[in-house]
VOVO-490093 format. One record per residue: residue in one letter; x, y, z of N, C-alpha, C in turn. Coordinates in pm, whole numbers, padded with zeros to 5 digits, always signed. Each point is the difference from the previous one (the first is absolute). Example, Ala and Ser with C-alpha at 12.3 -4.5 7.8 and 13.67 -1.06 7.14 Angstrom:
BEGIN
a+01319-00569+00780-00089+00119+00000+00090+00120+00000 s-00035+00105-00072+00082+00119+00006-00077+00109+00073 
This chain:
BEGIN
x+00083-00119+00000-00083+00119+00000+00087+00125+00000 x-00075+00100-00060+00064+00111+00025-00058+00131+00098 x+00065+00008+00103-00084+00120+00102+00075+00120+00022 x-00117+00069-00039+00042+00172+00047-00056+00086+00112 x+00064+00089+00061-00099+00116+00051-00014+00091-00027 x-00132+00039-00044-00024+00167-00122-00095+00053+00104 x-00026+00123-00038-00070+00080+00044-00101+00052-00090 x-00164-00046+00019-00132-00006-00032-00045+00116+00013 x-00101+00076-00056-00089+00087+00045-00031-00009+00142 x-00019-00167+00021-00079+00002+00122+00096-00008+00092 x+00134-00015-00037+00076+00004+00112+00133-00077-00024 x+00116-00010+00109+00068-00113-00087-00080-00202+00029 x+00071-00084-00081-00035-00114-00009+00119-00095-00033 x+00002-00140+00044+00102-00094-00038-00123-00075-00142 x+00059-00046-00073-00004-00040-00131+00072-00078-00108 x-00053-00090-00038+00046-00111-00107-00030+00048-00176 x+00131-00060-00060-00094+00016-00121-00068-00106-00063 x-00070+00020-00069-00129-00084-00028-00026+00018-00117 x+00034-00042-00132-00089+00009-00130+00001+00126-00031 x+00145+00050+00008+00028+00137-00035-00074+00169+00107 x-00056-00067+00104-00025+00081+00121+00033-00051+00081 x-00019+00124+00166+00064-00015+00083-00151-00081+00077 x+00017-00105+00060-00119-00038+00097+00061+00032+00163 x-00071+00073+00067+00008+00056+00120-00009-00123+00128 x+00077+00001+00056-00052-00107+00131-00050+00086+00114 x-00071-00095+00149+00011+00039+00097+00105+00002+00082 x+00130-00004-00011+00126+00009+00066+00028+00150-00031 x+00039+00037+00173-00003+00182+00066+00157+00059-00133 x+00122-00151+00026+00088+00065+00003+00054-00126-00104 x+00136-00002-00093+00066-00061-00100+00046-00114+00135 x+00049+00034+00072+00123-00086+00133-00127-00070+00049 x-00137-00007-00017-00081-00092+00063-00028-00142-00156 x+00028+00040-00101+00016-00082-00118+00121-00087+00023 x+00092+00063+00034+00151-00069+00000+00040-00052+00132 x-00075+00020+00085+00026-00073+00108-00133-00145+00015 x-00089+00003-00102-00082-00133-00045-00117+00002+00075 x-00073+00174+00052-00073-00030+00055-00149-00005-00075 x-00086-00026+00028-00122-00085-00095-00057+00159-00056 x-00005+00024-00153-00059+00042-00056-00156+00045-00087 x-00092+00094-00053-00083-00085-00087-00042+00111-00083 x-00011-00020-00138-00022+00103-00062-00146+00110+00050 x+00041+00142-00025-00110+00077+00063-00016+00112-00131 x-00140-00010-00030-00023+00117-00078+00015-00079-00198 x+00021+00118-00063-00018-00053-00126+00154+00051-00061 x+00026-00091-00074+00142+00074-00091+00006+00120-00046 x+00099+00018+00004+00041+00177-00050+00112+00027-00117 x-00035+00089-00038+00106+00011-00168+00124+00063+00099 x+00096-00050-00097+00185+00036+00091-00065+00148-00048 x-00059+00063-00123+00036+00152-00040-00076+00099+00139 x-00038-00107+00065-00132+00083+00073+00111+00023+00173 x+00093-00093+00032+00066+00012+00100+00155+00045-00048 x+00067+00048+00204+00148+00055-00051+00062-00105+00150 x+00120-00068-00125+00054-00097+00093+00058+00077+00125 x+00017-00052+00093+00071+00053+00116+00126-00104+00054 x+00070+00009+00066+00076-00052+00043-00049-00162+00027 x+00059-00154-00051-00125-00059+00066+00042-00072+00106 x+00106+00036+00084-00010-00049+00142+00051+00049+00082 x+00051+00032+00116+00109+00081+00086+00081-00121+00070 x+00118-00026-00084+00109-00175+00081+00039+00052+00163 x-00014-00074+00114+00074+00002+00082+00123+00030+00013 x+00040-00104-00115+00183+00052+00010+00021+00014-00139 x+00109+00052-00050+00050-00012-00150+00154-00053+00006 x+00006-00091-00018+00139-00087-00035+00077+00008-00066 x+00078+00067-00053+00093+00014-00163+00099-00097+00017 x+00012-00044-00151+00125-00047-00055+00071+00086-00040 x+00144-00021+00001+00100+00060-00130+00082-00097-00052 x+00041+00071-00098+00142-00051-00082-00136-00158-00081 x-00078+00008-00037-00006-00171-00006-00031-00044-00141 x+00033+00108-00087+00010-00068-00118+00141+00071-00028 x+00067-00131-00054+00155+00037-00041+00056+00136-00161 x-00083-00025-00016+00064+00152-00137-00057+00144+00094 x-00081-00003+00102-00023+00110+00057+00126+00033+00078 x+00058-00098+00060+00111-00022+00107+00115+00036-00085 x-00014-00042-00148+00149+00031-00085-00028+00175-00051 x-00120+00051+00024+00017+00079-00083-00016+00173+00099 x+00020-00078+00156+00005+00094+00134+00098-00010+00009 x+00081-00070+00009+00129-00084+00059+00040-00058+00125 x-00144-00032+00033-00064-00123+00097+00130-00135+00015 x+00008-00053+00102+00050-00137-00021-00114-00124-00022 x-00013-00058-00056-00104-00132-00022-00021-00029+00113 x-00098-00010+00079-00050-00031+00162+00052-00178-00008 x+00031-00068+00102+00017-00074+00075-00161-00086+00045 x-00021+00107+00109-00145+00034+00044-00066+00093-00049 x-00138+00030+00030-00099+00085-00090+00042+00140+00152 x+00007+00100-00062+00054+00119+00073-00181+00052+00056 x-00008+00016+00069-00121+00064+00071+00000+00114+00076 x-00094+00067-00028-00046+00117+00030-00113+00049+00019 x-00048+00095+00038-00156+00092+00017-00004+00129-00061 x-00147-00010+00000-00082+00102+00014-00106+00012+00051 x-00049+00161+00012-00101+00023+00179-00132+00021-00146 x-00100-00035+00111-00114+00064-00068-00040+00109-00022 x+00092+00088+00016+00014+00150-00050-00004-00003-00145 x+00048-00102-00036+00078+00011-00167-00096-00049-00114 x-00133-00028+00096-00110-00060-00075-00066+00076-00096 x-00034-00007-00167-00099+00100-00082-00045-00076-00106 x-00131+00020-00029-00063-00018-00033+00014+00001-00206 x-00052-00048-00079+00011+00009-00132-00045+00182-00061 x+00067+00050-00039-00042+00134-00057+00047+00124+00132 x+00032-00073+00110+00096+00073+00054+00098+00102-00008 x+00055+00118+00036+00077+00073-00056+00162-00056+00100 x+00131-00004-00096+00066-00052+00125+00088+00172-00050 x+00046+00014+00179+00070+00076+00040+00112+00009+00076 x+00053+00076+00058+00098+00011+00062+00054+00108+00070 x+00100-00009+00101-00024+00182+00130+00096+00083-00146 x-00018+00107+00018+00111+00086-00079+00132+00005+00102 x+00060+00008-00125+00167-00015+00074+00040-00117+00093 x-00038-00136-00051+00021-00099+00113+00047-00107-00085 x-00005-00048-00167+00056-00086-00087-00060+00098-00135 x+00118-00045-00052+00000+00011-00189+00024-00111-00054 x-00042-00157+00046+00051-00104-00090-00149-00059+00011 x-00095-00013-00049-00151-00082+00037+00045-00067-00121 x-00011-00153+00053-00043-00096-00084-00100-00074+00020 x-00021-00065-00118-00139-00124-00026+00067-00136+00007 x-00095-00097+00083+00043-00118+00011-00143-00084-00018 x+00006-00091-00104-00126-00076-00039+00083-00154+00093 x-00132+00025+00114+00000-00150+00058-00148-00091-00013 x+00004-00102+00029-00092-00093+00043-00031+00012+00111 x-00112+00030+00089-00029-00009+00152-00082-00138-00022 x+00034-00110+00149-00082-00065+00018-00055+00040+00128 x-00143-00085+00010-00101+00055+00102-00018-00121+00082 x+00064+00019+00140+00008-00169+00034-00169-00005+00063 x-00076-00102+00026-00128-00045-00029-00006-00087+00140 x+00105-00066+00041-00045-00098+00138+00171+00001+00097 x-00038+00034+00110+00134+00007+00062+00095-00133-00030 x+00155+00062+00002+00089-00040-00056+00101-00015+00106 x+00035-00131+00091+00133+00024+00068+00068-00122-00011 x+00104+00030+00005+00082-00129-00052-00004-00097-00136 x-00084+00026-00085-00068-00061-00114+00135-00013-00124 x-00036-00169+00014+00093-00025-00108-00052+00094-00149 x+00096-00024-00118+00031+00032-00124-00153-00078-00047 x+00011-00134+00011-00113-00049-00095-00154+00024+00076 x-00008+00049+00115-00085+00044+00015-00059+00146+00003 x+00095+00102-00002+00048+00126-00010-00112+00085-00080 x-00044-00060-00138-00134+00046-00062-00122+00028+00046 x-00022-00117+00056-00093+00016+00087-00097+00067+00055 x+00137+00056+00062-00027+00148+00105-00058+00117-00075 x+00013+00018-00116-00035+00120-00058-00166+00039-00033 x+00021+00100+00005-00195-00001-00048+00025+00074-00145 x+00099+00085-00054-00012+00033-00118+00142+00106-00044 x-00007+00065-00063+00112+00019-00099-00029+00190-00007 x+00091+00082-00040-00035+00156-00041+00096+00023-00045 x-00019+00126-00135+00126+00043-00057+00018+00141+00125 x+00158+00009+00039+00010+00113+00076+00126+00060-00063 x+00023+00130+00018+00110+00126-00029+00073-00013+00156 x+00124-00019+00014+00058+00029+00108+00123+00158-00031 x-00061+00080-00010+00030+00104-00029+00132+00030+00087 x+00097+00038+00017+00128+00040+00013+00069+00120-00003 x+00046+00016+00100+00118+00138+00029+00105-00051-00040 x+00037-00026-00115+00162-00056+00030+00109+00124+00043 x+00003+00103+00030+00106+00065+00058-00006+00000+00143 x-00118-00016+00103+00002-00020+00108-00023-00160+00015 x-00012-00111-00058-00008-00144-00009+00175-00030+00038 x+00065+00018-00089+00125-00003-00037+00103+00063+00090 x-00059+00067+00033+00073+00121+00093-00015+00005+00132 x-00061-00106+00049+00016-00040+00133+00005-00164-00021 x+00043-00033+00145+00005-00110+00059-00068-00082-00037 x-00163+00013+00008-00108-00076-00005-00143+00021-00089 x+00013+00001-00101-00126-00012-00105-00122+00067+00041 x-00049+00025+00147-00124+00018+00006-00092+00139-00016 x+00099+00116+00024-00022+00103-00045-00051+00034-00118 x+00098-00032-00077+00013+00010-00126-00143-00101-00092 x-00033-00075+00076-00109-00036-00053-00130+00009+00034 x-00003+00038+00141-00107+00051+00079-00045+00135-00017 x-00005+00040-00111-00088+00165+00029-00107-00042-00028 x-00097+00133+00018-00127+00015-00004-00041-00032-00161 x-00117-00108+00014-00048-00059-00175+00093-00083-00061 x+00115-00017+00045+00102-00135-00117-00008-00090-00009 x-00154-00053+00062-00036-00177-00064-00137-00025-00047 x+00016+00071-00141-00114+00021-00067-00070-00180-00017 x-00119-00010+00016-00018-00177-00028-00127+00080-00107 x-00015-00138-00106-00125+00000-00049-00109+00002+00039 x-00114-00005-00085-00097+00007+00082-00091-00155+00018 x+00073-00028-00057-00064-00181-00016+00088-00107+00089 x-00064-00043+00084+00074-00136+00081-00004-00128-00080 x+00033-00062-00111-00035-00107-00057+00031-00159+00076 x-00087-00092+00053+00041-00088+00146+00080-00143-00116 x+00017-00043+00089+00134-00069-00023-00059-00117-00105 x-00102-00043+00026-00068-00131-00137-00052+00084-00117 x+00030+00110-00070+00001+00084-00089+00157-00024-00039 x+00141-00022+00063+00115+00018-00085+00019-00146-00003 x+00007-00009-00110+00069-00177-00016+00146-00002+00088 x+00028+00042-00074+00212+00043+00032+00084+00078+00020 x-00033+00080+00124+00042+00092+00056+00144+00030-00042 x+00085-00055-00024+00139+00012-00071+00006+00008-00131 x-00109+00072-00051+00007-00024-00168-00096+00153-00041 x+00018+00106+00082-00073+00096-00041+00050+00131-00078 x-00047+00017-00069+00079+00141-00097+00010+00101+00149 x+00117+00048-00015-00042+00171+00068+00058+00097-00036 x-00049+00117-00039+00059+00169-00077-00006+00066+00097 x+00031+00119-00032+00040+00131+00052-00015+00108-00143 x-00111+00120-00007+00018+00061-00115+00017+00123+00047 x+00086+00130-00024-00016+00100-00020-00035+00103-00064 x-00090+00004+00020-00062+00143-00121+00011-00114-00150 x-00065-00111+00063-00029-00058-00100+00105-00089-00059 x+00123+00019+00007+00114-00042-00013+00006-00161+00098 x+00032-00128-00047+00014-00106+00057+00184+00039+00040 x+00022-00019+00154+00133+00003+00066+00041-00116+00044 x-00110-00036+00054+00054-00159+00072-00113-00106-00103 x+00072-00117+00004-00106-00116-00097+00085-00100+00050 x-00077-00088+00097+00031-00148+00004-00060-00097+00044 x+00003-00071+00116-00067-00146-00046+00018-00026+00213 x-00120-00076+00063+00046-00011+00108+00083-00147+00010 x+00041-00011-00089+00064-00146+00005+00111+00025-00033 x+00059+00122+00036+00144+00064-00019+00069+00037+00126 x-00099-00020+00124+00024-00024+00172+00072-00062+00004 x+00106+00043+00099+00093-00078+00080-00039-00134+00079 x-00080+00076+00078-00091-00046+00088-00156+00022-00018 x-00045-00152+00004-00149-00004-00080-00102+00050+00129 x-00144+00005-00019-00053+00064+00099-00049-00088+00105 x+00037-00177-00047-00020-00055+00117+00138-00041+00076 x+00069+00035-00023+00096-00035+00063+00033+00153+00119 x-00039+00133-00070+00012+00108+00059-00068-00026+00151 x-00184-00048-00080-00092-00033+00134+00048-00065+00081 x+00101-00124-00036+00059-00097+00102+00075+00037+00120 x+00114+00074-00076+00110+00098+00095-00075+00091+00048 x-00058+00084-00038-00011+00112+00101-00117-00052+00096 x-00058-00127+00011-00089-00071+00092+00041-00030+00116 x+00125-00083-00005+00094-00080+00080+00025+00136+00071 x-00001+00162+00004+00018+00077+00079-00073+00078+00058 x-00108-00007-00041-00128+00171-00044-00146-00090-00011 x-00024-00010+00093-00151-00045-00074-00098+00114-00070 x-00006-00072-00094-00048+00027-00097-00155+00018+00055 x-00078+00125-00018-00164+00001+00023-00065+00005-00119 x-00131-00012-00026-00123-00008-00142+00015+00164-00048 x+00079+00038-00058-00030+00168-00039+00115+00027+00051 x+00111-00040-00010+00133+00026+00000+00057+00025-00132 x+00030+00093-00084+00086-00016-00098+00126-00047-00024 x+00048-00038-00067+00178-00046-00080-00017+00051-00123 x+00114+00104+00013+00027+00057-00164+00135-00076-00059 x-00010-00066-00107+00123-00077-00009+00094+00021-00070 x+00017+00138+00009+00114+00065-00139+00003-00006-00131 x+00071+00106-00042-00007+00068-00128+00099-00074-00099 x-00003+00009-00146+00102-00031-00108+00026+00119-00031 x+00128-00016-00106+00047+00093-00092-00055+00064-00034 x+00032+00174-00019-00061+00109-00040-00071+00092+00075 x+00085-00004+00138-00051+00118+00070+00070+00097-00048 x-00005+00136+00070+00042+00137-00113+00152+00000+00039 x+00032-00039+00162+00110-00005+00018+00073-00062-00073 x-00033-00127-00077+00112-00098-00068+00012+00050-00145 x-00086+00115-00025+00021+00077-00134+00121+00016-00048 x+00031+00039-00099+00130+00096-00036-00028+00094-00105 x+00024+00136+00024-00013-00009+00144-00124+00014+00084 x+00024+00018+00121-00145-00029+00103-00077+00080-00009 x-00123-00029+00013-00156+00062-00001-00068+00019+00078 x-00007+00109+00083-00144-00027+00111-00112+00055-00066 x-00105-00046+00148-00114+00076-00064-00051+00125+00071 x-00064+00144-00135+00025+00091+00033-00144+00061-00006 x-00081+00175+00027-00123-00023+00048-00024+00012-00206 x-00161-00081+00009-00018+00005-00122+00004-00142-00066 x+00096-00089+00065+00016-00109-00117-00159-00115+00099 x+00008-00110-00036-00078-00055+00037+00058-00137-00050 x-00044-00090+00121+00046-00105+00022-00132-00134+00020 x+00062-00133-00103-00091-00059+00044+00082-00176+00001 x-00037-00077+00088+00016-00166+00028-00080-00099-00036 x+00045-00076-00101-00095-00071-00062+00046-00144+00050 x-00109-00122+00039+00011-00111+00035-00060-00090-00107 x+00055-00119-00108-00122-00088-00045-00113-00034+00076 x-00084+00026+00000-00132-00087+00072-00053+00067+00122 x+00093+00113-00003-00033+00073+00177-00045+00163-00013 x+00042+00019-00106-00078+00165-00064+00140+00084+00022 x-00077+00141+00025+00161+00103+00048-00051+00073+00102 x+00085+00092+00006+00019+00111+00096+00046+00150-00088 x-00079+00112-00007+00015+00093-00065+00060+00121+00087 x+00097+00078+00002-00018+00158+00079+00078+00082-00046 x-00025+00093-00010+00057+00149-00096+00066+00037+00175 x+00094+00047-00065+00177+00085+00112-00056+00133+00004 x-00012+00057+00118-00027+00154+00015+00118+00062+00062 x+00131-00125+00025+00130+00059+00044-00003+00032+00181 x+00131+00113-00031-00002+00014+00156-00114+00152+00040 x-00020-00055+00111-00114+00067+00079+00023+00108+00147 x-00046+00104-00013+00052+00031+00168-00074-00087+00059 x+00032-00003+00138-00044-00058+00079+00008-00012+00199 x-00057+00026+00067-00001-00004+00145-00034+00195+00024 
């Protein structure tokens, strides 16, 4: 299935698509879908032209990968991970499709785009072997892990630099996990202003996404509405030549086979406080 949360005339609503509309359920919130609690359709279908997607869940935690596809790693000058490198982001960094992304004035000049895969884990996860690791998931999202690389780089620890306000744009579609045949076999882009930057394949992972679920289990339990973003390929602006950020005006979008995108026009840096 595919579920969204838009906002209705009558209000907002969680929603499936259905025969080219959205059918509305009685579930308050998306995290009561993904945590498996009993649903039932309410009301009559609605045309997508008639609703505006909204964000469609708020994750507990957000998990990042890096480095985990190898030409991204050759073309940063990454070392090939060993282990899958882990990291965060706060739910500050959460926005919505058609979003504007921004940034403080005078605080980075390097914004990049990073087309990841988010998975949406679906049933708690601790200790869970590899072959059972799938499982756990309730579904799949294309996400932007948007990037400071001059304050990323420039300190110690990644999280700054990836934690501002709006830098984890997700789609607006949750597509659940018996919708992807083969999660390691999905196209994913990156376009700028229309321009394709990044183009590759999720079967170009270092580390596949059940093996990610595995490891970071054995430490972190994993809850139903937890995200894992599992890193980017080749063709972020940094690995340009030369390098590219993004500036106000351009517009950015993440495309997944089978999972839709994520759209948002750059309004740059912003005052702010």
């Amino acid at each position: 299935m595919k579920w969204m949360s838009v906002q209705t005339p009558q209000g907002p609503r969680v929603a499936y698509i259905k025969d080219g509309a959205l059918q509305p359920v009685d579930a308050a919130r998306m995290q009561d879908i993904v945590e498996g609690q009993p649903w039932r359709d309410a009301g009559q279908p609605i045309p997508l032209a008639d609703v505006k997607p909204t964000l469609p869940f708020a994750p507990r935690n957000i998990i990042c990968i890096g480095a985990n596809y190898r030409d991204h790693c050759i073309e940063t000058g990454l070392a090939i991970p060993e282990k899958p490198v882990v990291f965060a982001k706060f739910s500050n960094t959460l926005a919505a499709d058609g979003d504007a992304i921004t940034w403080p004035e005078g605080f980075t000049e390097k914004v990049d785009w990073e087309a990841e895969l988010g998975v949406v884990i679906g049933k708690r996860a601790q200790g869970v072997s590899e072959a059972e690791a799938l499982s756990h998931v309730f579904g799949y999202v294309a996400a932007n892990d948007v990037s400071a690389r001059d304050v990323q780089l420039g300190e110690a620890q990644w999280v700054r630099g990836k934690s501002l306000d709006g830098f984890c744009p997700l789609a607006p579609t949750v597509v659940t996990r018996d919708e992807v045949t083969d999660v390691q076999s999905l196209g994913i882009r990156c376009l700028v202003n229309g321009e394709a930057v990044q183009s590759s394949n999720t079967s170009e992972m270092i580390f596949s996404v059940a093996f990610l679920i595995a490891y970071l289990s054995r430490a972190i339990t994993l809850e139903p509405g937890d995200l894992i973003l599992t890193g980017t390929p080749a063709g972020v602006g940094l690995g340009l030549k030369p390098p590219r950020f993004l500036k106000r005006g351009d517009v950015v979008s993440v495309e997944i086979d089978g999972l839709g995108s994520v759209t948002n026009p750059v309004h740059g840096a912003v005052a702010r406080g």
